[in-house]
N, C-alpha and C positions, 0 to 999 in steps of 0.2 A: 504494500500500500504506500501510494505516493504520500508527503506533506503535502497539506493546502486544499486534495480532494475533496468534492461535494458528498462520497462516501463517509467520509471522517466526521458526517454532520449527524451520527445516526452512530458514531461509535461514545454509549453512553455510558459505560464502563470505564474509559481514557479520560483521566484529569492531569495527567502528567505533564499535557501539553506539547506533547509530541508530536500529535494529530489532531488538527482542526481544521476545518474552515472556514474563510472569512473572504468578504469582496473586498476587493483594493477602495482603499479610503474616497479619492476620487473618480473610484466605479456609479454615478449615477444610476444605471437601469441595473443595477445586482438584484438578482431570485435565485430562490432553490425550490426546485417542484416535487411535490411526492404525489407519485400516478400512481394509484394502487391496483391497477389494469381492470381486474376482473370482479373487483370489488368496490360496494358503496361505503361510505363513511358517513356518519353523523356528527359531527365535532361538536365539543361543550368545551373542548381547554385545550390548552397547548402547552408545554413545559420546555422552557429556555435553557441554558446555561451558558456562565459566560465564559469567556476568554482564559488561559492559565495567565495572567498578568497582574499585574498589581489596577486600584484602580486610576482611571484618567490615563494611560498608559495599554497600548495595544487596541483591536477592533472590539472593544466592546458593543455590544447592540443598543444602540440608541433610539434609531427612530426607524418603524417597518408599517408593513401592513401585509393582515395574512388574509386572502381570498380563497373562495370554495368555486370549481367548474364542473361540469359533466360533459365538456368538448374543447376544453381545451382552446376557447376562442372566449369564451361570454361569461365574465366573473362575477362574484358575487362577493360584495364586501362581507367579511365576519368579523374582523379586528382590526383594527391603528392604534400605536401606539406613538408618541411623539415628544421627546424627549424624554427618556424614562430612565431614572435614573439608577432603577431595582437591578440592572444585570451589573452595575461598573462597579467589579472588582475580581479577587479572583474562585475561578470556577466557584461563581453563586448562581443559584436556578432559582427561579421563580415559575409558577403555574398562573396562566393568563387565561381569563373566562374569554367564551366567544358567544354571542349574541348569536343566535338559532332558533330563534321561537317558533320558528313552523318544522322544527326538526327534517330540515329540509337536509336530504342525503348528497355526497360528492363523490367523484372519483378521482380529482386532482384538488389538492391546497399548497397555494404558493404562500412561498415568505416571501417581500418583494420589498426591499430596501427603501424608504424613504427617507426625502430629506426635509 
């Protein structure tokens, strides 16, 4: 397994900081998508972690927004966050609710970098 892989985004076991991923600082259009092919998803939360850094120092996750699809073309907002300041420091996780009230199901949710 390479450093810096979108795989390493999903190794949640690794705090050592070995392995992560992050988008380059002045990456504006950074996402990470998880298609779950042949399966629907319901979401109610999401769970983050951050960076192995100290904080204010390294890519810690500031500002995102995570969307629900079922084609891959036509999103549906389910969380933004903006400026938040619960992930900067190191490997801290927090659990983020997601508004869903029609329990409406997905087969892709993106994290999509905002600024």
């Amino acid at each position: 397994m390479e450093l810096y892989q979108p795989s390493s985004a999903i190794e949640y076991e690794n705090k050592s900081g070995g392995y992560y991923f992050h988008s380059k600082e002045d990456d504006k259009d950074a996402w990470l998508c998880f298609d779950f092919k042949k399966h629907r998803i319901i979401p109610t939360n999401y769970t983050i972690r951050s960076f192995h850094a100290l904080p204010n120092e390294g890519a810690h996750p500031k500002s995102w927004v995570i969307e629900g699809s079922n084609d891959n073309h036509d999103w549906t907002i389910l969380d933004k966050q903006k400026d938040c300041p619960l992930l900067n420091g190191m490997n801290l996780v927090h659990t983020f609710s997601i508004e869903n009230p029609e329990e409406k199901d997905f087969r892709f949710i993106i994290l999509r970098k905002s600024l």
